[in-house]
NUTI-904463 format. One record per residue: residue in three letters; x, y, z of N, C-alpha, C, O in turn. Coordinates in steps of 0.1 Angstrom, whole numbers, plus 5000, padded with zeros to 4 digits. Atoms other than C-alpha are relative to their C-alpha. Layout:
ALAXYZXYZXYZXYZ/...
! end
This chain:
UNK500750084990819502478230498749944994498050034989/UNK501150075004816602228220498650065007498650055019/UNK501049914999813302418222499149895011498149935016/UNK501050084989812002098247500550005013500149955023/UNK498849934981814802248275499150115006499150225001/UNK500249914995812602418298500350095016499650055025/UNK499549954988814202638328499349945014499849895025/UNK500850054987811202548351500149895000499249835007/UNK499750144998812402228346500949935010500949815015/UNK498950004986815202278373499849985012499450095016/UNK500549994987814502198407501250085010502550095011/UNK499449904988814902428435500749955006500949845009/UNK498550054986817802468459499550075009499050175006/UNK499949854990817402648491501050085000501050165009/UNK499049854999820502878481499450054989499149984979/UNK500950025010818603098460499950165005499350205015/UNK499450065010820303298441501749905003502549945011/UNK498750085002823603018436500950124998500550204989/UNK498649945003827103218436501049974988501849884991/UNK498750085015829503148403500950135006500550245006/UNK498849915008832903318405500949974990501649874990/UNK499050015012834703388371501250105005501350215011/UNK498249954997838403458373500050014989499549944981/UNK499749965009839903668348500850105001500750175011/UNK498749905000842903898341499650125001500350195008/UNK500649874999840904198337498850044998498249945002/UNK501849955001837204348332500150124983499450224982/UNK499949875006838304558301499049944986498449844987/UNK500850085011836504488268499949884991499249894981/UNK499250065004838104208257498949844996497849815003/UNK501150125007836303878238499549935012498249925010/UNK499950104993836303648270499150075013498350035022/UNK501449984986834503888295499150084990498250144996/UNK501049965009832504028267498849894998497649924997/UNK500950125000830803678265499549965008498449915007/UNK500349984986830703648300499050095004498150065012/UNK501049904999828903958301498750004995497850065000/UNK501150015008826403878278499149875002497949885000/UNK500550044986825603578300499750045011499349965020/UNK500149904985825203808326498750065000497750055007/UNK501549915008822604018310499049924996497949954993/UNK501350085004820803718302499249845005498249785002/UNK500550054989820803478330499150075008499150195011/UNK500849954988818003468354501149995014501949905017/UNK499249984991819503628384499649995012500350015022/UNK500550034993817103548405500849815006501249775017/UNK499350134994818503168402501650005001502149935010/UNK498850005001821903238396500950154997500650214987/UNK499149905002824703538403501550024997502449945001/UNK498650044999827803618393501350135008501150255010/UNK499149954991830803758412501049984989500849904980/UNK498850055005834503808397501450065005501750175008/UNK498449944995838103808407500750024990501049934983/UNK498849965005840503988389501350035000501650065011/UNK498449984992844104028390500650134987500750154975/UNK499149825003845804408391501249994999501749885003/UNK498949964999848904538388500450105007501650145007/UNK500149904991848004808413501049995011501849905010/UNK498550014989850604868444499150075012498550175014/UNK501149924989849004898475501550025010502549955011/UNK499149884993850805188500501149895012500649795017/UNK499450014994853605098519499549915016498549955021/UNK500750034989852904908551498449945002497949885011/UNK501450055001849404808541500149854998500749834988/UNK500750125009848504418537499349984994498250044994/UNK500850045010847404258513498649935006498549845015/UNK501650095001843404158513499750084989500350184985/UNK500549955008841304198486499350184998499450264989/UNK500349884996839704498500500850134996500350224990/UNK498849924997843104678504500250044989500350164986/UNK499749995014843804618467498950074988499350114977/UNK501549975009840104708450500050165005499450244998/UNK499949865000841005068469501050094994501050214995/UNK498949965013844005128445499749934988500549964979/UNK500450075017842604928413499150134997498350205003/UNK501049925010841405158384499149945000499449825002/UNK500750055006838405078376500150004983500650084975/UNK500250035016837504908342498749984993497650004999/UNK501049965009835304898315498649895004497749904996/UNK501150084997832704618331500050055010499449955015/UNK500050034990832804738366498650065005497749995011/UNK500949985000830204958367498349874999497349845006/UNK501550125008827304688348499949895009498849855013/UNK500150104993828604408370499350035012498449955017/UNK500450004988827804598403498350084997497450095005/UNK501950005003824204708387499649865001498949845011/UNK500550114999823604328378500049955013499749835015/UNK499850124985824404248417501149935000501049855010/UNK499050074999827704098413501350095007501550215004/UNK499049984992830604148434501349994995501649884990/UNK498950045009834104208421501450045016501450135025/UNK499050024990837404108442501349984991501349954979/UNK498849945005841004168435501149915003501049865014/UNK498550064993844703978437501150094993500850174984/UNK499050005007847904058426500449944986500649824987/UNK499950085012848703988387501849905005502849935012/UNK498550094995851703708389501150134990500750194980/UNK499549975009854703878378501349965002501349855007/UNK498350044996859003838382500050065013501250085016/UNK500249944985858303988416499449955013499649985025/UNK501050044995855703798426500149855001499549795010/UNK500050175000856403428417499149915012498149845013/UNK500450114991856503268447498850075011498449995019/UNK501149944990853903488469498650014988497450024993/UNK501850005003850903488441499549895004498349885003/UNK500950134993850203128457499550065008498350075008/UNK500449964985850003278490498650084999497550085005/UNK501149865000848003568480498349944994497350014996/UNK501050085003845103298463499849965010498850005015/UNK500450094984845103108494499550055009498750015017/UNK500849874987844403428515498550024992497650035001/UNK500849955007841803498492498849865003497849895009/UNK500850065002839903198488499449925014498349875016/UNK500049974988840603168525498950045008498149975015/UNK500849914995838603428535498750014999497850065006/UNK501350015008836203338513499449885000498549874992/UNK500450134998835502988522498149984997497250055002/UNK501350065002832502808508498750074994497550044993/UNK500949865007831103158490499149924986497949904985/UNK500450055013830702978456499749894997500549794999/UNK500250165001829102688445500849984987500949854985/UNK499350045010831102688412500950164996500650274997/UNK498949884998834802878404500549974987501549894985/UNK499350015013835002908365501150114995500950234995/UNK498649945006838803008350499950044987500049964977/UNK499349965008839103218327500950024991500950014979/UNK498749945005842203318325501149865007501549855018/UNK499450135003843902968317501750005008502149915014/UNK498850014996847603108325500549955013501649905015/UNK499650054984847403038366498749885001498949785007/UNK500950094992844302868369500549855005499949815015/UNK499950094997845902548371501050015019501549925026/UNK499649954986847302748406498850025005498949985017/UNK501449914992843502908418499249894996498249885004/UNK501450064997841202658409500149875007498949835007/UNK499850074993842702358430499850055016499549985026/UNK499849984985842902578461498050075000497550075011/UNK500650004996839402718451498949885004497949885010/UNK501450114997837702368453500949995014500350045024/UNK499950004985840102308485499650075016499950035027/UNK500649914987838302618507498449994992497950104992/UNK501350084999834802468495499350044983498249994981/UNK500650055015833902528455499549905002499949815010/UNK501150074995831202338450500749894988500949774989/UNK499950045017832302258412501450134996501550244999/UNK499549875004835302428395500549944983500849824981/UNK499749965009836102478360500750114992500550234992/UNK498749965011838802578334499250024986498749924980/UNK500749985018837302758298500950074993501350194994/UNK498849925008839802798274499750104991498750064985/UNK500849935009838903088251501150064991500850184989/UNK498749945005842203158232500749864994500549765000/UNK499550155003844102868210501550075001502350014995/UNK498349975006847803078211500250055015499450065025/UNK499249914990850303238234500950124994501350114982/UNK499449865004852103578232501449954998501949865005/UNK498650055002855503538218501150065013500950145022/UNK499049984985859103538241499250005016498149955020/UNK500050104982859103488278499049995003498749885008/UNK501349984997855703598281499249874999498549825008/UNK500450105005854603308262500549865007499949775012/UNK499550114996856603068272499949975015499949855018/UNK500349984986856003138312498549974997498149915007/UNK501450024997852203098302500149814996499749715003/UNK499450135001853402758285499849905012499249805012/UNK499250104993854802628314499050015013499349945024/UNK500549964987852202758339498549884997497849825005/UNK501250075003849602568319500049874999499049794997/UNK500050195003851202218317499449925010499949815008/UNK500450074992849302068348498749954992498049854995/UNK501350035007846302068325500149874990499149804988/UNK499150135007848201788304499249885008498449815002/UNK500750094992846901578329499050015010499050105018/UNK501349974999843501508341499950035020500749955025/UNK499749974992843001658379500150145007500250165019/UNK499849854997843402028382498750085006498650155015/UNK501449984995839702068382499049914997499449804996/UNK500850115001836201898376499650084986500650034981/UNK500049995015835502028341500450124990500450244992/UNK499349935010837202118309499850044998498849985000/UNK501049945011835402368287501150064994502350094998/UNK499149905012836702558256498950054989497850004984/UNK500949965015835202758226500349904989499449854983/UNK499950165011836902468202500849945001501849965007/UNK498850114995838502168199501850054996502950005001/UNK498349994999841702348187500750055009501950045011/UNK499549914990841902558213500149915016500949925025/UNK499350134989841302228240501349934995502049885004/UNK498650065005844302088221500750055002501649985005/UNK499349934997846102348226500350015015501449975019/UNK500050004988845802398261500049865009500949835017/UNK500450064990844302108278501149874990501749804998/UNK498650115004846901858255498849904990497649914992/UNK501150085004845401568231499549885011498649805007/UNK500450104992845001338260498949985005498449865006/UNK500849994995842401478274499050004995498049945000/UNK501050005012840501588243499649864995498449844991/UNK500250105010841201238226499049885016498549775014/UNK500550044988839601128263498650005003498049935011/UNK501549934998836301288259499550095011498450155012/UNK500149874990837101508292499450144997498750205005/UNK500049875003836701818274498850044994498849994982/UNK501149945005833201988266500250164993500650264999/UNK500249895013832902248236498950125004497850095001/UNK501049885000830902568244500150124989500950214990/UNK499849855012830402838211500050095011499650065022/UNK500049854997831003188220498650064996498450114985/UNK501549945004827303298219499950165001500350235009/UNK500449825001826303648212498150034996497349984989/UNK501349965003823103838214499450014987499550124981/UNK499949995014821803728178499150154997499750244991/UNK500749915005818903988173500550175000500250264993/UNK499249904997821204238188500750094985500950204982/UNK498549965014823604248154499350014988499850074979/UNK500849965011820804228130500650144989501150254992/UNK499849855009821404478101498350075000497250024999/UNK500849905001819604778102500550144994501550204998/UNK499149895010819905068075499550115008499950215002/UNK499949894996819005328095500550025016500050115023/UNK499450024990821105238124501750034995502650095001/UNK499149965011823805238093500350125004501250175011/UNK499749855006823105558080500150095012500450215009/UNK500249894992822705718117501750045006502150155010/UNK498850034993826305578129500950054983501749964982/UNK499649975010827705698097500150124990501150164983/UNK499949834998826606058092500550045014501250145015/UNK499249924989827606108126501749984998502550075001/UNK498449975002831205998117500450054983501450014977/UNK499049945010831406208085500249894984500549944974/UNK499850105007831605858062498549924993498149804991/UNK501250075006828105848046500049924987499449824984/UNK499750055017829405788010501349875000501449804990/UNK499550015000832105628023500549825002500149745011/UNK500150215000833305208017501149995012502350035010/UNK499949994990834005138054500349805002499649695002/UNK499450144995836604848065499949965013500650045020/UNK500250024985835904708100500549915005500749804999/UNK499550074987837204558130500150025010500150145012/UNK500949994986836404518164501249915011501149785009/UNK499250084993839204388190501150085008501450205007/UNK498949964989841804448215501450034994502049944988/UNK498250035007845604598203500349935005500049925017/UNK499250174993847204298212500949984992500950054982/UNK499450095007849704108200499749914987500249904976/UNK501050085008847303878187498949994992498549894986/UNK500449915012845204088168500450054988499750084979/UNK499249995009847904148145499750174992499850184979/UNK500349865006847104538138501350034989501350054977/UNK499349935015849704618117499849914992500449984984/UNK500050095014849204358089498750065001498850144992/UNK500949985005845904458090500250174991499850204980/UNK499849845007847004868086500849994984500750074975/UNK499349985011849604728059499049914986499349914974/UNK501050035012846704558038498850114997498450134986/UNK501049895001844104838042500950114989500450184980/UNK499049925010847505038026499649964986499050044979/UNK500050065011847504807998499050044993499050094982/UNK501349945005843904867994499950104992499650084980/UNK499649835004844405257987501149974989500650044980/UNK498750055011847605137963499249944993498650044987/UNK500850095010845504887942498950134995499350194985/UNK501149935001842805107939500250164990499550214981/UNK499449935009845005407928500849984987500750064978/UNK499450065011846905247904499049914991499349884979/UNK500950095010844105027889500050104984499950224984/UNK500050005014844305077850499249984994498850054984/UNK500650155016842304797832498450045007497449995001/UNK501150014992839204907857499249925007497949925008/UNK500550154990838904617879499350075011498650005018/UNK500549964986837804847907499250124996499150205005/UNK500949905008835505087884499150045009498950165010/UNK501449934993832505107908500750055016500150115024/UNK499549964984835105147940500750184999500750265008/UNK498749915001837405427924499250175001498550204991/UNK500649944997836105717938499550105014499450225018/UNK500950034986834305627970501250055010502450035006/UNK499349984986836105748004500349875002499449804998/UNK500050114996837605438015500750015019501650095023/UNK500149954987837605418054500949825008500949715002/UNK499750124992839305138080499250085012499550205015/UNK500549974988837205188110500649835014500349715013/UNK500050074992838605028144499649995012500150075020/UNK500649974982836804978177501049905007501449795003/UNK499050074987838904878212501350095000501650184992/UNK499149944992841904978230500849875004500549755005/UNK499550104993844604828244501750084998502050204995/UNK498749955001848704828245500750024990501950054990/UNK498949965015849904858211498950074989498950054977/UNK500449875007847405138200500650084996500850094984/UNK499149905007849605388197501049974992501450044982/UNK499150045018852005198177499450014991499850074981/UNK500750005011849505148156499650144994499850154982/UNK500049945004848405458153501250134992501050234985/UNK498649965006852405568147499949984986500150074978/UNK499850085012852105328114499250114994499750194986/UNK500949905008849105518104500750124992500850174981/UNK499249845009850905818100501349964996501850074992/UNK498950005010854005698086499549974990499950014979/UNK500350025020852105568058498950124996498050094989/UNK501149925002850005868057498750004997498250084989/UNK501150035000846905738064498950055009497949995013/UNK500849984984845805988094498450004995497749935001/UNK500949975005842906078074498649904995497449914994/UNK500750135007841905718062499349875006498649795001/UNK500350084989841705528097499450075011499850185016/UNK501149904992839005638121500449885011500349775007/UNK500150074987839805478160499150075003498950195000/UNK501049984992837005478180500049965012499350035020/UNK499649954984838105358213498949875003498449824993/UNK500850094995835905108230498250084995497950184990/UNK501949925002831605168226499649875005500249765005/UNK500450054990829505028246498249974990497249914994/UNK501150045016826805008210500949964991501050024980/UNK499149995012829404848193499249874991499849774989/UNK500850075007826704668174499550064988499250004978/UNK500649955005825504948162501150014986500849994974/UNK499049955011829305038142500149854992500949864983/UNK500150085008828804688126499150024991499349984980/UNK500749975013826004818105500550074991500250054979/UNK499549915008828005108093501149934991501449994981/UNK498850055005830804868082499549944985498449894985/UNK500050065014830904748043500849825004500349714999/UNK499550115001833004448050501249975016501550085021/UNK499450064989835204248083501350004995501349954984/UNK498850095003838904178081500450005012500550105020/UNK499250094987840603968108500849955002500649845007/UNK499150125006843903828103500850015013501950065015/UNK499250044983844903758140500849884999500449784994/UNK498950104989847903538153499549915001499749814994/UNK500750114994845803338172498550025008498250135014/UNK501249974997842503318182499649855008500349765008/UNK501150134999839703048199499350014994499549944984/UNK501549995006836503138187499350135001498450175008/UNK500349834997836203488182498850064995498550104984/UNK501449975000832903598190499850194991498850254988/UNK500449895012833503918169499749994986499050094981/UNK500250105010833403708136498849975002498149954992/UNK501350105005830403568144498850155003497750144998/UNK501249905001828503918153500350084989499450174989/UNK499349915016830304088117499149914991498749964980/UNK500650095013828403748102498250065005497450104997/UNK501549974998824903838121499950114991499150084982/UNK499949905004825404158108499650004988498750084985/UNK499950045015825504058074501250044994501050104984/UNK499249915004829004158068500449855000500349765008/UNK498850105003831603938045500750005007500650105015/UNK499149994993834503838063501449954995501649844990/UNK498550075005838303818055500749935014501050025022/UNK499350024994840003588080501149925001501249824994/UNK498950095002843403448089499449865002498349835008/UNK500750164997843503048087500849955015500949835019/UNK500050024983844603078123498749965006498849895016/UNK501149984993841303088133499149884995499149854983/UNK500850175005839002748131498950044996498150125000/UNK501350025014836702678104498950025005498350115001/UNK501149924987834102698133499050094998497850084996/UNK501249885005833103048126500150004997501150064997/UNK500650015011832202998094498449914999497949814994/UNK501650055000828302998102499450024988498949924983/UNK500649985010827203148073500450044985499950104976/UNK499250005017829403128044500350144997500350184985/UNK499549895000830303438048501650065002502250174998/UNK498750014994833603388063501149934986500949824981/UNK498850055006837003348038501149965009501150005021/UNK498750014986840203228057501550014986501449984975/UNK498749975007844203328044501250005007501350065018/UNK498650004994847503288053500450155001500550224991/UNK498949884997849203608074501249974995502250054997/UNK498450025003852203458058500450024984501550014979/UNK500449955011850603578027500550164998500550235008/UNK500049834998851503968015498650065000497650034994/UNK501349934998849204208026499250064985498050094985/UNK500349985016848804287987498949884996497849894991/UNK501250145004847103957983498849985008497949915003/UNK501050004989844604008015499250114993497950104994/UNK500349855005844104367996499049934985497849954984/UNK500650025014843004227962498749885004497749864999/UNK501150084995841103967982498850074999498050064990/UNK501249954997838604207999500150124989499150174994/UNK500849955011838204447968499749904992498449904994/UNK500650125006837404167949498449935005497549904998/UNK501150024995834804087972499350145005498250155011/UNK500749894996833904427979499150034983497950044983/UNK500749945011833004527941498449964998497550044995/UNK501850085003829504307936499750065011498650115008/UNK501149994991828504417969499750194998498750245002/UNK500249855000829304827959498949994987498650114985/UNK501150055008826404707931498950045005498250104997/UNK501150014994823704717958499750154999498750204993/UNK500549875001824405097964500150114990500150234992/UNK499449895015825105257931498550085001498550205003/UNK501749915006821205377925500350085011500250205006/UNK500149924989821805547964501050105000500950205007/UNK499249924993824805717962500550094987500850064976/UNK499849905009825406027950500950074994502050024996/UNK498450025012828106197922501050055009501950075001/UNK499149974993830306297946500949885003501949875010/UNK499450135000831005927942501250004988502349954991/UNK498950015001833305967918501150145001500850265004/UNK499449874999836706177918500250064983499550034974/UNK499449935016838406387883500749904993501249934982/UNK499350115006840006047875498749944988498949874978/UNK501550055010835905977858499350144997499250235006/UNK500849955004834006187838498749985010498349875015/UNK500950014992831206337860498749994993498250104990/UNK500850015007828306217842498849945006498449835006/UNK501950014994824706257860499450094997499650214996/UNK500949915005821706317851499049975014498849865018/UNK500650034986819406397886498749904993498149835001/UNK501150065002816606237865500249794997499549695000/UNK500050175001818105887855501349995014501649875017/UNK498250064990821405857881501149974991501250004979/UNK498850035007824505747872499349884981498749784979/UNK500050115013824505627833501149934997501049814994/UNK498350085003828205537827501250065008501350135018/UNK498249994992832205577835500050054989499150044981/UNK499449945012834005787811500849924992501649854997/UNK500050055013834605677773501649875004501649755000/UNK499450054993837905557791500149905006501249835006/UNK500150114990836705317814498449934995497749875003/UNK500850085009833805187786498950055009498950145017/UNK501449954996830305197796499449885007499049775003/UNK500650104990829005037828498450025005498250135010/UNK500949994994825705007839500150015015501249975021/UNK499649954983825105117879499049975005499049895014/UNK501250034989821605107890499449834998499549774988/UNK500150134998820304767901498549945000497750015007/UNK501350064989817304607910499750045008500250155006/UNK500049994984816304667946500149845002500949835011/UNK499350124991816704287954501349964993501449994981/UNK498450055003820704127952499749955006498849975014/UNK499350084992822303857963500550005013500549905020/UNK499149994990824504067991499350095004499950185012/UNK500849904992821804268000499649915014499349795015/UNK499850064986821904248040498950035005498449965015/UNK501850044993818604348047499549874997498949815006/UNK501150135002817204028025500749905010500049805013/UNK499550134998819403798041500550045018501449975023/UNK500750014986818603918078499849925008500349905019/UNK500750074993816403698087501149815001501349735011/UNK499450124999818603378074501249975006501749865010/UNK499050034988821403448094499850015011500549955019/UNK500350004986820003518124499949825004500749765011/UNK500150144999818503138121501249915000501449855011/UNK498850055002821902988106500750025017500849935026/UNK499550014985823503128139499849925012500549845019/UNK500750134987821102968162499949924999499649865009/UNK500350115006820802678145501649965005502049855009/UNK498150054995824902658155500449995012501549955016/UNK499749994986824502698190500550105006501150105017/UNK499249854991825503088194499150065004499350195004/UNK500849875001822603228202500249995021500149895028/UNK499949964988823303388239498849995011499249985022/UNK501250074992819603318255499849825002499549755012/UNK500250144998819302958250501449935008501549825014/UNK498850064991822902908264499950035014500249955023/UNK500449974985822003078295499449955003499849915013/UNK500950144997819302838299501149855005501149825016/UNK499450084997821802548298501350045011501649965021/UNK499049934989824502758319499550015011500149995021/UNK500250024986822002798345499849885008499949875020/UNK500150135001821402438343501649955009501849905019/UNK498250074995825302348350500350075010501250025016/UNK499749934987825602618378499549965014500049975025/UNK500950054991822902468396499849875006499249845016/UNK500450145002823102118389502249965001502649865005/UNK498650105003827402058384499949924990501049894987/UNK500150065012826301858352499350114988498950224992/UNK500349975012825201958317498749944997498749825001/UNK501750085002821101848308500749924988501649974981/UNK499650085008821601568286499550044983500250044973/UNK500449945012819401708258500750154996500050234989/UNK499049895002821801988255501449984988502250054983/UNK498850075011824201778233500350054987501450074984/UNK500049935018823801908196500550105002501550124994/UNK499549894999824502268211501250005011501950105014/UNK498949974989826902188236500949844998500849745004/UNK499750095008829001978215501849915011502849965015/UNK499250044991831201698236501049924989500749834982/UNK499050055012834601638216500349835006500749825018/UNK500450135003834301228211501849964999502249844997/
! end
């Protein structure tokens, strides 16, 4: 946002604070209300609040009807519900559509928005698969403003997919609501069709995240890193939902490879690695964890993959990480990518994912249609210069009986054994991939791209308030032409 946007620039409403409801499939930790959330925490809430409807799969008792009420006393709670009803926001319930439900989830929107007549001055979607059902009937019971934000460029394969397909083609043509948004133009093409895009209908919003939040910090590192046991240890990361579209097993069968290359190396291409503990750390949850964690142990990796489950500091396990890999299916604009780049962490990602997040040159991109052998030789390749920075820190327990243990506590490591020739180890204190020096310039690069999560809440309260976009908002709030 252009540093001459100032909030008290807005004129007062007498509703005050304004209502937004976001619609969305679930509240669990997942990219799309994670970003939403992070809006949440950083809007003034004094001008503007947020409310959200979600859709369960819960079963409410026999004889009961349906209202939202009825259904929010059989929904689990999830992993936002708590934070939202601290910030003041209000969360309401429908039925998820399913082969059961077809023709009654209309009904059950209509009771809903029904009830709720004239609550919201603007009813942003989500969750793209119905909205072209819920956001027509929310401007018809009095939305002030309603909006569609795509945040995903793919669909899940078989029926699943193809039923979201076919739920989403009203968007083809212009009418469903009053404005398009998306994380990028591939992902408006995808969804909203080129009509609309090549139209100029469709406005571009980044995925913003708390920049100073992800900063590297070594003793945020080293604290998240002796507590899991992995102080010495070269630590592969990723941060996302089991999904489909996360693609967890290719990532478990290149992390394999890793461990394979690494043991087999000969010629000593991986001399300063061969040694080190080598770790995949994954944070999130979801429905095809436990498969994944099946894989793990058929390839006998219980030992080598650390799950951690959702975290609620998962900022913090990006500092402990050595390096990102991402080779998702499909993506929009995955705001985990771009907090792995604050971080200062390289990134391996598939070329599913648009050029976009590549803020800070940090980002590679590769064909999944590649063997996971070749994603493997990728990130050791890029891992070795950066195991450079910590040679002087880390101590002989770095290597195993494959190298001569040769330290002296007074100089550090001098060489590899006669075998693997004579390498030098301790460094400088400044490098190139040292992530403290280069801190401060990602932070800037970020903001300078339009992700930084305070200055968008500025423009977001702007468009909640107003139904338009401030015109000096354009460079960060990029309108596809």
């Amino acid at each position: 946002m252009p540093q001459d946007f100032d909030i008290n620039s807005i004129p007062e409403r007498k509703e005050k604070p304004i209502r937004v409801l976001h619609v969305f499939g679930r509240l669990g930790l997942g990219g799309a209300e994670s970003r939403i959330m992070d809006l949440y925490r950083n809007i003034d809430k004094s001008q503007v609040q947020f409310d959200f409807l979600v859709h369960s799969d819960a079963q409410l008792p026999k004889g009961v009807k349906y209202s939202s009420a009825e259904l929010m006393k059989v929904r689990k709670p999830e992993y936002f519900d708590e934070e939202i009803k601290r910030l003041g926001g209000n969360i309401y319930v429908v039925p998820r559509l399913n082969s059961k439900n077809v023709l009654s989830y209309k009904s059950y929107i209509e009771s809903f928005f029904k009830a709720n007549k004239g609550k919201w001055a603007v009813v942003q979607g989500h969750m793209t698969s119905t909205a072209a059902i819920y956001l027509p009937i929310a401007k018809k019971y009095g939305a002030g403003i309603t909006a569609s934000h795509v945040r995903s460029g793919g669909t899940d394969p078989g029926l699943k997919g193809k039923l979201t397909e076919f739920l989403r083609r009203p968007f083809k043509k212009e009418g469903v609501c009053d404005y398009y948004l998306s994380c990028t133009e591939a992902a408006a093409r995808h969804v909203y069709g080129d009509e609309l895009v090549d139209a100029g209908k469709v406005r571009i919003i980044p995925n913003a995240i708390n920049v100073d939040k992800f900063a590297y910090s070594e003793d945020i590192r080293n604290k998240i890193r002796n507590e899991l046991g992995i102080s010495n240890a070269i630590v592969i990361g990723h941060v996302g939902r089991f999904h489909y579209a996360k693609n967890h097993e290719f990532l478990i069968r290149v992390f394999a490879q890793m461990v394979q290359l690494i043991r087999e190396d000969d010629k000593g291409r991986y001399t300063l690695i061969y040694g080190l503990p080598l770790r995949l750390m994954l944070l999130g949850e979801g429905p095809l964890m436990e498969d994944t964690k099946k894989l793990v142990h058929e390839l006998g990796m219980d030992n080598r993959v650390i799950f951690l489950g959702n975290k609620s500091n998962v900022s913090d396990y990006y500092q402990a990480m050595d390096y990102f890999c991402f080779p998702s299916r499909y993506e929009g604009l995955p705001g985990t990518v771009v907090e792995a780049q604050a971080a200062g962490l390289q990134c391996l990602v598939s070329d599913s994912i648009t050029i976009e997040v590549d803020i800070t040159r940090l980002v590679s991109r590769m064909s999944i249609e590649l063997d996971p052998r070749q994603w493997a030789m990728k990130v050791l390749d890029d891992l070795v210069p950066r195991m450079d920075v910590y040679a002087h820190e880390v101590p002989d327990e770095r290597f195993d009986n494959a190298f001569d243990r040769i330290y002296d506590k007074d100089q550090g490591f001098g060489r590899i054994s006669d075998g693997m020739g004579k390498v030098p180890v301790d460094l400088p204190e400044e490098h190139p991939y040292d992530r403290a020096h280069t801190s401060g310039y990602l932070a800037d690069a970020i903001r300078r791209a339009g992700f930084d999560i305070s200055a968008q809440s500025i423009m977001m309260t702007y468009f909640y308030k107003h139904g338009t976009f401030p015109e000096n908002a354009n460079k960060h709030l990029r309108e596809v032409p």
